[in-house]
PQR file of N, CA, C, O and H, with PARSE charges and radii, in Angstrom:
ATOM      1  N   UNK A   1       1.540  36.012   9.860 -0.4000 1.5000
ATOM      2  CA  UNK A   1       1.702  35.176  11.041 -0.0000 2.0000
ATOM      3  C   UNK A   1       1.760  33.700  10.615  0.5500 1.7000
ATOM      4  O   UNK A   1       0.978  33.370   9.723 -0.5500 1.4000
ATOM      5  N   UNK A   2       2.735  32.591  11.226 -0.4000 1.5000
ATOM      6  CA  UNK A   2       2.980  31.485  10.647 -0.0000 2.0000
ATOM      7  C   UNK A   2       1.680  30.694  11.592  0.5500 1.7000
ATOM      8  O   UNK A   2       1.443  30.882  12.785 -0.5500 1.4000
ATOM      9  H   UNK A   2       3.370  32.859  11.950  0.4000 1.0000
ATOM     10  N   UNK A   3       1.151  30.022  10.899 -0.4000 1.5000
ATOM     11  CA  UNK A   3      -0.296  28.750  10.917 -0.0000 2.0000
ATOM     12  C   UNK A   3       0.539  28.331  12.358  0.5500 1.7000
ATOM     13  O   UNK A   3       1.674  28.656  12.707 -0.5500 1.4000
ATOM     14  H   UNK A   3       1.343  29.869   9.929  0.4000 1.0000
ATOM     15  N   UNK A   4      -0.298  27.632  12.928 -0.4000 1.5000
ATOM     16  CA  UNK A   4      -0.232  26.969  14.069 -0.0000 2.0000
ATOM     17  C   UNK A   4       0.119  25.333  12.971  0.5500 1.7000
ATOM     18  O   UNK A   4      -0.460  25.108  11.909 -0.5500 1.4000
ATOM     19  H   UNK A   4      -1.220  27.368  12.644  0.4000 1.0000
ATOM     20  N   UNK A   5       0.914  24.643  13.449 -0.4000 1.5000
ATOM     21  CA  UNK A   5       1.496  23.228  13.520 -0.0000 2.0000
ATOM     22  C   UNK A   5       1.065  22.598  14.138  0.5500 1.7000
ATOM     23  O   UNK A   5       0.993  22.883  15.334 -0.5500 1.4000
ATOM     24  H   UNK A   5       1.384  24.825  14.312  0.4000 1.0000
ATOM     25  N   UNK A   6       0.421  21.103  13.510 -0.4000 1.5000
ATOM     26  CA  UNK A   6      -0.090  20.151  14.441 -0.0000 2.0000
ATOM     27  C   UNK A   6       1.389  19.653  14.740  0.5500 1.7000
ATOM     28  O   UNK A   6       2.218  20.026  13.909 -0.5500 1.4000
ATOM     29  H   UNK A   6       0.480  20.871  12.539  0.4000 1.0000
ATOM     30  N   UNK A   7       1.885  18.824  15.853 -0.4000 1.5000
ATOM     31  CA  UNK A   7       3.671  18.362  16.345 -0.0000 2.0000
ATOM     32  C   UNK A   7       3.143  17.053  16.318  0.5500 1.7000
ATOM     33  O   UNK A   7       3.480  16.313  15.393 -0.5500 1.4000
ATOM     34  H   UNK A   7       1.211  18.521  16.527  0.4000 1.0000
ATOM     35  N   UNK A   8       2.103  16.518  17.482 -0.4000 1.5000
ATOM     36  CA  UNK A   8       1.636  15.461  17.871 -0.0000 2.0000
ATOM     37  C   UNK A   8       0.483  14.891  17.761  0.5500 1.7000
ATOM     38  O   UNK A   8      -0.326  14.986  18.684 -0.5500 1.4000
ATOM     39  H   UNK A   8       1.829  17.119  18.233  0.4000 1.0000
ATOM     40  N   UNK A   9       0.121  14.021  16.330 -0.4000 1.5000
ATOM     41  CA  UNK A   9      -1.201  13.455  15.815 -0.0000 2.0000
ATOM     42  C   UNK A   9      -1.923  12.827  16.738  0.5500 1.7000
ATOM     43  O   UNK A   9      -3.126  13.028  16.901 -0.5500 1.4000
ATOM     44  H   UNK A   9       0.778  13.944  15.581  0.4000 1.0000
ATOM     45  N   UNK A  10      -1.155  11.936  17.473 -0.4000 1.5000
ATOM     46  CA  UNK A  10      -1.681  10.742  18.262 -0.0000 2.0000
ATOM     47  C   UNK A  10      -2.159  11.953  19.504  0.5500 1.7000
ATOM     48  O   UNK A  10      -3.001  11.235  20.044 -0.5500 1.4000
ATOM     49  H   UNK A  10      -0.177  11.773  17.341  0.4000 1.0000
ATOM     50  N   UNK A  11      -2.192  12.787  20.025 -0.4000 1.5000
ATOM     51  CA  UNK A  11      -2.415  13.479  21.289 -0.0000 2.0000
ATOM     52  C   UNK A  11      -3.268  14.898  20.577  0.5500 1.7000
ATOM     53  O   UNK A  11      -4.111  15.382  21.331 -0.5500 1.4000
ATOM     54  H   UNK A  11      -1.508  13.370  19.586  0.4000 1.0000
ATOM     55  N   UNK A  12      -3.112  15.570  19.223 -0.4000 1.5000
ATOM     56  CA  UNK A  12      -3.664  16.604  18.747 -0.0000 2.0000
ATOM     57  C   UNK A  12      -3.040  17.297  19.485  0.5500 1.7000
ATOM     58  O   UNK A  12      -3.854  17.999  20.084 -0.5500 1.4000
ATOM     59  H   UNK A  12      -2.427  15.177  18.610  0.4000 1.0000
ATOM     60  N   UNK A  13      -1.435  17.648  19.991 -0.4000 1.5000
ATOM     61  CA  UNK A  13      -1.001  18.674  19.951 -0.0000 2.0000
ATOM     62  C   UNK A  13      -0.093  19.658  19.393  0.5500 1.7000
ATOM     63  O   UNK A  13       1.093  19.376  19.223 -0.5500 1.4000
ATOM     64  H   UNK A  13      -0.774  17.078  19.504  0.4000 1.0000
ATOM     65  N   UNK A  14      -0.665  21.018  19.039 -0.4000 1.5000
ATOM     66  CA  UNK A  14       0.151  21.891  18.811 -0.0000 2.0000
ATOM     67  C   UNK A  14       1.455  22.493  18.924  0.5500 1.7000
ATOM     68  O   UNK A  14       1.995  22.690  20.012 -0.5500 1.4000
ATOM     69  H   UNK A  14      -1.628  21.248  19.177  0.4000 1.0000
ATOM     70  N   UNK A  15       1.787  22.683  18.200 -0.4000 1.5000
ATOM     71  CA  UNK A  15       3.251  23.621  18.126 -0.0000 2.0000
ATOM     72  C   UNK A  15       3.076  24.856  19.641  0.5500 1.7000
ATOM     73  O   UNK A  15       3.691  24.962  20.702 -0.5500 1.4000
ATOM     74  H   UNK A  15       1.348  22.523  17.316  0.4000 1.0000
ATOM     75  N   UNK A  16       2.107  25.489  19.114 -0.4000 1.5000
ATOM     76  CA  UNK A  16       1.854  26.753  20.112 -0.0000 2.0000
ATOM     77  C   UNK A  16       1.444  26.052  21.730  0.5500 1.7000
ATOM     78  O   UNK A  16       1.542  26.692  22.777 -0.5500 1.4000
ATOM     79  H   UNK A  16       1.608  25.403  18.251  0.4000 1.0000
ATOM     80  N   UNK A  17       1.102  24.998  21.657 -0.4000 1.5000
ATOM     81  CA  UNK A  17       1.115  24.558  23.094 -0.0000 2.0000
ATOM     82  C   UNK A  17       1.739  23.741  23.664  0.5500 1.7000
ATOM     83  O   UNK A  17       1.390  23.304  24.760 -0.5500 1.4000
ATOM     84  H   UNK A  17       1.023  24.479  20.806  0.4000 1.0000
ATOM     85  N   UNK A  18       2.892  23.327  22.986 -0.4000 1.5000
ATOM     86  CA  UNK A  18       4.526  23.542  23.407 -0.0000 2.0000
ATOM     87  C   UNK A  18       5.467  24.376  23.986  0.5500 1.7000
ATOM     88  O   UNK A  18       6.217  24.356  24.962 -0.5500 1.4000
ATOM     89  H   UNK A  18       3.176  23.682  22.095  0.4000 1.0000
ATOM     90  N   UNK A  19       5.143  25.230  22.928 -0.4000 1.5000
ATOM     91  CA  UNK A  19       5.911  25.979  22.902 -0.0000 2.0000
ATOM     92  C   UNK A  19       5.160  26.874  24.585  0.5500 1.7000
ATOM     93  O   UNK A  19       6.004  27.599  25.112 -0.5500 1.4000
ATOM     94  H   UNK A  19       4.534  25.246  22.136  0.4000 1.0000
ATOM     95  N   UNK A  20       4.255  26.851  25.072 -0.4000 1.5000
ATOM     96  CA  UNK A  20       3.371  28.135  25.827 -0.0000 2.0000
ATOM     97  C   UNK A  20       3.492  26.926  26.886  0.5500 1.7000
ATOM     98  O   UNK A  20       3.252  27.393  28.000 -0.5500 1.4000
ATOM     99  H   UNK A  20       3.569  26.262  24.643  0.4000 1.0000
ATOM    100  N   UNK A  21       3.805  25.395  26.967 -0.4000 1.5000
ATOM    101  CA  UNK A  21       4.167  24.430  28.237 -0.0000 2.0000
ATOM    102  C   UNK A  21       5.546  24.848  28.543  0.5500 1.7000
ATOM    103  O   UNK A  21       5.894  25.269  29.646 -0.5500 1.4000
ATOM    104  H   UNK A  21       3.999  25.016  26.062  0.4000 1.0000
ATOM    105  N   UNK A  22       6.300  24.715  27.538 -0.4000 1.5000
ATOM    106  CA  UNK A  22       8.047  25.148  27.966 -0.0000 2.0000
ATOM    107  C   UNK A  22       8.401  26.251  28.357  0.5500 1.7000
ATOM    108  O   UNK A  22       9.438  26.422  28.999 -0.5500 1.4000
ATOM    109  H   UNK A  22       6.017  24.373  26.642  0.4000 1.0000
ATOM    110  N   UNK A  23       7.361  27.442  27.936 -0.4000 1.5000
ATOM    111  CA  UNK A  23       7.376  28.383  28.880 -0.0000 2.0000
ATOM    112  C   UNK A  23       6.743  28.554  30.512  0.5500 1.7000
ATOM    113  O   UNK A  23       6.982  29.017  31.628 -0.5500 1.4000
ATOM    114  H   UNK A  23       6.519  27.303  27.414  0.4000 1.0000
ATOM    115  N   UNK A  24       6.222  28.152  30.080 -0.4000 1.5000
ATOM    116  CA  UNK A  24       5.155  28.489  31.285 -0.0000 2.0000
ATOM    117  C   UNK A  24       5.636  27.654  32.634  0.5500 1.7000
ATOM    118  O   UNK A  24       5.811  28.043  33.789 -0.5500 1.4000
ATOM    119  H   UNK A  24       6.028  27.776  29.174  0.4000 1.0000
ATOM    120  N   UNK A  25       5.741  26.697  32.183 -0.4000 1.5000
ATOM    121  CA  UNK A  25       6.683  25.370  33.441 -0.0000 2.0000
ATOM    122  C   UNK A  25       8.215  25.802  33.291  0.5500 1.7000
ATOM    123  O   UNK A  25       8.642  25.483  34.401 -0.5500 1.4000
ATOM    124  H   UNK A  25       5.599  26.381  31.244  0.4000 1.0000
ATOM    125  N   UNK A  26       9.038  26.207  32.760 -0.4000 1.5000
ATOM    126  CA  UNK A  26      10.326  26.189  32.379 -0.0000 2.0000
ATOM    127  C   UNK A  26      11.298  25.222  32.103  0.5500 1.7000
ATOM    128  O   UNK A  26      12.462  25.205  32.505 -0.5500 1.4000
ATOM    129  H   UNK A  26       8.692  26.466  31.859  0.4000 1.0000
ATOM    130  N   UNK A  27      10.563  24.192  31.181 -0.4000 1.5000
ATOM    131  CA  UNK A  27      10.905  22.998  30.999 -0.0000 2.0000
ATOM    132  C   UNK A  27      12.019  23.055  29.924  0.5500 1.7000
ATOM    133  O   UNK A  27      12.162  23.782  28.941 -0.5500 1.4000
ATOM    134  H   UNK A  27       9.618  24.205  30.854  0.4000 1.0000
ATOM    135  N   UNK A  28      12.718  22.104  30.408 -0.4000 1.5000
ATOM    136  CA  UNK A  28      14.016  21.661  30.197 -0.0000 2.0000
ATOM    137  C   UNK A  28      14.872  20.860  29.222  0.5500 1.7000
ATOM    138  O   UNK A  28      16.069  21.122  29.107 -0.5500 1.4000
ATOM    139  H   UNK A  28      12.602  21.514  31.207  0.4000 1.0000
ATOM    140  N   UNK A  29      14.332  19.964  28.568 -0.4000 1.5000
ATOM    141  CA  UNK A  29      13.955  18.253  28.400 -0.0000 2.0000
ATOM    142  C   UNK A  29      12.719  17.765  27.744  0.5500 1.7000
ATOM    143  O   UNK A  29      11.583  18.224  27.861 -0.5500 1.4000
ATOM    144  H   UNK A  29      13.359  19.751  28.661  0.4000 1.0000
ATOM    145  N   UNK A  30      13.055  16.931  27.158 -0.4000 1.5000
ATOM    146  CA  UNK A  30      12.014  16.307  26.171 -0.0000 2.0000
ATOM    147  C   UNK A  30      10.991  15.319  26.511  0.5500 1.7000
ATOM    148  O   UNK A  30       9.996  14.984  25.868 -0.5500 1.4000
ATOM    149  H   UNK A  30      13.978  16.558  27.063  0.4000 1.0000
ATOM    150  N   UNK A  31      11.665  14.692  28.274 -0.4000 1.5000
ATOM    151  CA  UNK A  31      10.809  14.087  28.951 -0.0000 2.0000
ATOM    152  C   UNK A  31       9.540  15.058  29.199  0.5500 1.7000
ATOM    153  O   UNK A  31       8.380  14.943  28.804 -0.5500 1.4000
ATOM    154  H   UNK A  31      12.473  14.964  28.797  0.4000 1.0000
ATOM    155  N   UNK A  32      10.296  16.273  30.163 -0.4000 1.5000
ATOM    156  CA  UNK A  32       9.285  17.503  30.729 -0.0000 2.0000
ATOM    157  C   UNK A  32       8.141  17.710  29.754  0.5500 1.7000
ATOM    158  O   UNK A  32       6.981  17.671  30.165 -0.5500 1.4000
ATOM    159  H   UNK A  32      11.239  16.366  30.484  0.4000 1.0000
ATOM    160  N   UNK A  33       8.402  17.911  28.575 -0.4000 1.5000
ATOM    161  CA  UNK A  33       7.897  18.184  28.101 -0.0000 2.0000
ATOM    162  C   UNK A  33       6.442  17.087  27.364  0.5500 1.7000
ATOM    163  O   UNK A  33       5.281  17.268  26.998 -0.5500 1.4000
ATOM    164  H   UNK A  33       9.344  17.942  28.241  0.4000 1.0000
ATOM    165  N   UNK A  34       7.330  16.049  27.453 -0.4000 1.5000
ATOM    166  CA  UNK A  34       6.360  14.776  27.503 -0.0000 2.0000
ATOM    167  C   UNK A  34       4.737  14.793  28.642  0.5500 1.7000
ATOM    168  O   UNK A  34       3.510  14.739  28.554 -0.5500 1.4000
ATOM    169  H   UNK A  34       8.274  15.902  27.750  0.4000 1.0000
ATOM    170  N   UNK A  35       5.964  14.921  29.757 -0.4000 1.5000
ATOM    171  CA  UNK A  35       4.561  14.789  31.065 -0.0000 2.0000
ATOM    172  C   UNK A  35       3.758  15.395  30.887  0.5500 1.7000
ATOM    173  O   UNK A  35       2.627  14.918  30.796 -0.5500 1.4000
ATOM    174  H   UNK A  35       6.960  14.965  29.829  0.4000 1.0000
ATOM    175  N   UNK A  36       4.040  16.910  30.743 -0.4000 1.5000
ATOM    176  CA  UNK A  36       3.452  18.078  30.652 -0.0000 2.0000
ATOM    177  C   UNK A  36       2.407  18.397  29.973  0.5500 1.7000
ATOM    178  O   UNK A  36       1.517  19.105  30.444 -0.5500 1.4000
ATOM    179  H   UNK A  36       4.958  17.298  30.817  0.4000 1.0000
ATOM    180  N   UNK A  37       2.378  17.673  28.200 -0.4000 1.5000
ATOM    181  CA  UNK A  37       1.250  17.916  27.279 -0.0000 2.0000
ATOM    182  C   UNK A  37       1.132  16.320  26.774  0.5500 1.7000
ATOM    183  O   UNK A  37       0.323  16.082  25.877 -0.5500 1.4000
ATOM    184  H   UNK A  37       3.101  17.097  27.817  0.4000 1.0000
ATOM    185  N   UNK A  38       1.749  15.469  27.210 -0.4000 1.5000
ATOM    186  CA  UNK A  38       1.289  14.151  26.193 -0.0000 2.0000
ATOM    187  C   UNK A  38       1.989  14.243  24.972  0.5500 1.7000
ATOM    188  O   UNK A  38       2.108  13.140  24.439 -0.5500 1.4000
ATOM    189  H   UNK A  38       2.406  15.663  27.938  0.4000 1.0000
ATOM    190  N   UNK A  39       2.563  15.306  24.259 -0.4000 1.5000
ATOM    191  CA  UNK A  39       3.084  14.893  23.040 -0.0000 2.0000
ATOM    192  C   UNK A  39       4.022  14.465  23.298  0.5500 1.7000
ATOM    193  O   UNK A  39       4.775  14.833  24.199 -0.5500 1.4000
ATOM    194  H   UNK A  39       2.466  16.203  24.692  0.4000 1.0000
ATOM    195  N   UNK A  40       4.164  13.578  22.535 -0.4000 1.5000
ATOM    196  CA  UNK A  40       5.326  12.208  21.903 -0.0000 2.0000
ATOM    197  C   UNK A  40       5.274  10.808  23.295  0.5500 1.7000
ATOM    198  O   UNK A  40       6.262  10.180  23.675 -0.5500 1.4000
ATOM    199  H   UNK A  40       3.552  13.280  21.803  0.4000 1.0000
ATOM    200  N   UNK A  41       3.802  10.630  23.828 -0.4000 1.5000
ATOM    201  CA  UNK A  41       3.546   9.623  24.734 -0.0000 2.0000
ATOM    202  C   UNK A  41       2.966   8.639  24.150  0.5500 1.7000
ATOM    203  O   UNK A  41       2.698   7.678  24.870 -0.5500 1.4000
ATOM    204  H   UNK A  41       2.999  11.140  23.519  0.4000 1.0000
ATOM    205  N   UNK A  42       2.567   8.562  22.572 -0.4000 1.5000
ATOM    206  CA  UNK A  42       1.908   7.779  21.699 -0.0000 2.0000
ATOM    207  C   UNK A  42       2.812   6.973  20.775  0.5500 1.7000
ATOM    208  O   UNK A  42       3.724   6.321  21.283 -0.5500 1.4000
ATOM    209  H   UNK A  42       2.785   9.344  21.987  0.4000 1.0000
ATOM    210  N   UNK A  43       2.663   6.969  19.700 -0.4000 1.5000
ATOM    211  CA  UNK A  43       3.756   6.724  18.896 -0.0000 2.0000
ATOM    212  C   UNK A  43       5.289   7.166  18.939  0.5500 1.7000
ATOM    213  O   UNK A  43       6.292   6.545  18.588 -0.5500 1.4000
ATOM    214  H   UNK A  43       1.922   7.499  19.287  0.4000 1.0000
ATOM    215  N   UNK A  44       5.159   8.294  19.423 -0.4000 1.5000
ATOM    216  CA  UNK A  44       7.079   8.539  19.333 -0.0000 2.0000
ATOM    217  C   UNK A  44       7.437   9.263  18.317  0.5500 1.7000
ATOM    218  O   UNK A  44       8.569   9.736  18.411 -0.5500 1.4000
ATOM    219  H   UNK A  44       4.344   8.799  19.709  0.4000 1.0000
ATOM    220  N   UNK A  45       6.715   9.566  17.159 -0.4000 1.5000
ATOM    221  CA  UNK A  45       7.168   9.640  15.774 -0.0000 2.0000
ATOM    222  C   UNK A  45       7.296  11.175  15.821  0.5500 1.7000
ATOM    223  O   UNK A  45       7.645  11.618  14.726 -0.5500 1.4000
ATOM    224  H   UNK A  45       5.795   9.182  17.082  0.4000 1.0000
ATOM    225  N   UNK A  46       7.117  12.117  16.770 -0.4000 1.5000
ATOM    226  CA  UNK A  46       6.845  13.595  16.822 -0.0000 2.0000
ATOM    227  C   UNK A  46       8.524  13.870  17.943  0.5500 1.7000
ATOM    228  O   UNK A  46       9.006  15.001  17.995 -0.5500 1.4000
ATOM    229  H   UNK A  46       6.834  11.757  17.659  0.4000 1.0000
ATOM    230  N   UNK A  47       8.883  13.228  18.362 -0.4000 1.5000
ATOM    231  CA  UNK A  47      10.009  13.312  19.507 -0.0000 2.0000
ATOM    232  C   UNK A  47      10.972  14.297  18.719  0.5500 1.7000
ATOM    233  O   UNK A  47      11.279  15.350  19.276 -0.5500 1.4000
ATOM    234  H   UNK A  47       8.492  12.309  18.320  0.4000 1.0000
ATOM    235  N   UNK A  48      11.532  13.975  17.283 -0.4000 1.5000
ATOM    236  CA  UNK A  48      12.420  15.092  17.059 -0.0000 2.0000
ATOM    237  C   UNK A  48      11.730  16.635  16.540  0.5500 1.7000
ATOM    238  O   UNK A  48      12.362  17.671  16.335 -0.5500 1.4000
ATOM    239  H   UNK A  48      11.282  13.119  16.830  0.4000 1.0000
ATOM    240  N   UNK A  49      10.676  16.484  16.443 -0.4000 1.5000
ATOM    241  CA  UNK A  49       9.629  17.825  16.332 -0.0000 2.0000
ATOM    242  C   UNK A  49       9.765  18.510  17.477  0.5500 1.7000
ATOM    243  O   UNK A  49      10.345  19.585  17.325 -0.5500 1.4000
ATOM    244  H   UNK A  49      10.162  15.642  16.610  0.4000 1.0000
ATOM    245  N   UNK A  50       9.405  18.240  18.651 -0.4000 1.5000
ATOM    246  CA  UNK A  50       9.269  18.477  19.745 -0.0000 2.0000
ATOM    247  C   UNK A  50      10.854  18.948  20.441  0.5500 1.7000
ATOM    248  O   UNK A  50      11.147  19.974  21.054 -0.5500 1.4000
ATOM    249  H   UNK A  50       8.933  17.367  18.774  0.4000 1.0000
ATOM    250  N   UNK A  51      11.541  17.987  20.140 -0.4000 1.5000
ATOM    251  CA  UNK A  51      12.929  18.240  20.417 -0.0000 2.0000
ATOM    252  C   UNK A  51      13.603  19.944  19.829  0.5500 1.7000
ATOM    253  O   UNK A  51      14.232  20.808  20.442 -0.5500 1.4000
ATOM    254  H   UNK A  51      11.303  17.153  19.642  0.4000 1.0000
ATOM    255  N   UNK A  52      13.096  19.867  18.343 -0.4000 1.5000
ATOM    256  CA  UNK A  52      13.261  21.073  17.824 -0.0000 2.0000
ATOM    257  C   UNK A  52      12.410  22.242  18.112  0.5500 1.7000
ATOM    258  O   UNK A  52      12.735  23.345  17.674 -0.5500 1.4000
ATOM    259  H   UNK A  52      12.585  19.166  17.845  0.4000 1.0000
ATOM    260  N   UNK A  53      11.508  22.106  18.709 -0.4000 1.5000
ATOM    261  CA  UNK A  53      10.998  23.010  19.770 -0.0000 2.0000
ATOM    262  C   UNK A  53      11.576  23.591  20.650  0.5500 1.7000
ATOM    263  O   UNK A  53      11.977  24.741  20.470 -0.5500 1.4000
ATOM    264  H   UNK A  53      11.244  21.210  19.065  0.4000 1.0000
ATOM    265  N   UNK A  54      11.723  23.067  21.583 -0.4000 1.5000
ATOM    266  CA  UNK A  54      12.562  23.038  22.921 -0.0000 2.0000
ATOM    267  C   UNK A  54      13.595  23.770  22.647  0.5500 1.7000
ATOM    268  O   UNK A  54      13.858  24.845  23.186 -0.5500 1.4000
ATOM    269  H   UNK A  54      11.398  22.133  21.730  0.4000 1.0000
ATOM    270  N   UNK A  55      14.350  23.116  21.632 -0.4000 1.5000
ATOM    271  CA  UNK A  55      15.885  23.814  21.479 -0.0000 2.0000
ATOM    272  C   UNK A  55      15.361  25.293  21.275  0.5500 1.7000
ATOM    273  O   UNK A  55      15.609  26.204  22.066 -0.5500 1.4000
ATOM    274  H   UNK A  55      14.137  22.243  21.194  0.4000 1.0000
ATOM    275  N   UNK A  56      14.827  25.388  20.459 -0.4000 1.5000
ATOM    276  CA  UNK A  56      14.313  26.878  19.884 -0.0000 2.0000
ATOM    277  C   UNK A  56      14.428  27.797  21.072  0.5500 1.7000
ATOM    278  O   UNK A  56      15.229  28.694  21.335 -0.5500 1.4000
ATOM    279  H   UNK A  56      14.626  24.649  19.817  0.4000 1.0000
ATOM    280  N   UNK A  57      13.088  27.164  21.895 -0.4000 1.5000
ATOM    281  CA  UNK A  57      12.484  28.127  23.158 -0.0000 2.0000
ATOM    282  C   UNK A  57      14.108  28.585  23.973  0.5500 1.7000
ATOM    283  O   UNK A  57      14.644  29.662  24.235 -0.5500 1.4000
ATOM    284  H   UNK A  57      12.437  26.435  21.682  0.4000 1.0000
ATOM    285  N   UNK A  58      14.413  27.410  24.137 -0.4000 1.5000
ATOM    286  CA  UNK A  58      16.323  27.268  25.186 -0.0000 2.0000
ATOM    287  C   UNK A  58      16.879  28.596  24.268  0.5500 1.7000
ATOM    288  O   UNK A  58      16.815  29.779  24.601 -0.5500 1.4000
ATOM    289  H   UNK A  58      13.977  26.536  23.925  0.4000 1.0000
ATOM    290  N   UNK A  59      17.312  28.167  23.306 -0.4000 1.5000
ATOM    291  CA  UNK A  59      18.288  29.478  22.663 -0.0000 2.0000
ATOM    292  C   UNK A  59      17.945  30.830  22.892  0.5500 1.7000
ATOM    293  O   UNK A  59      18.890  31.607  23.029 -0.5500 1.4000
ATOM    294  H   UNK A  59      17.364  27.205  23.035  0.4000 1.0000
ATOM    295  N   UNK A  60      16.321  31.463  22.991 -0.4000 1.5000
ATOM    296  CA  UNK A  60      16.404  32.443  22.910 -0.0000 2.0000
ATOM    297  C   UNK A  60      15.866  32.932  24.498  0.5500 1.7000
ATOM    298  O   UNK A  60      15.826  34.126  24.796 -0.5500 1.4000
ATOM    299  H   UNK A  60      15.554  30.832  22.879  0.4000 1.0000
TER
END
């Protein structure tokens, strides 16, 4: 099983609770996903992490 990923330092959030917001809300967007958990509302520096999230969840 692959480790859980910290995405967002400044907020301490996870990969897996991204990924379980974009489901769960059916979020869309990188804003949504902003409101939703705080990651990438700090520094910014996690936005294409997060971005590559999203896409993931969308494709399948």
């Amino acid at each position: 099983m692959e480790e859980d990923k910290l995405i967002c330092s400044c907020f301490d959030v996870y990969k897996s609770e991204i990924y379980k917001a974009i489901k769960g809300n059916e979020l869309t967007n990188l804003q949504e996903v902003m409101d939703i958990t705080s990651a990438g509302t700090g520094c910014g520096s996690c936005h294409e992490s997060i971005q590559e999230i999203l896409d993931e969840v969308l494709e399948n």
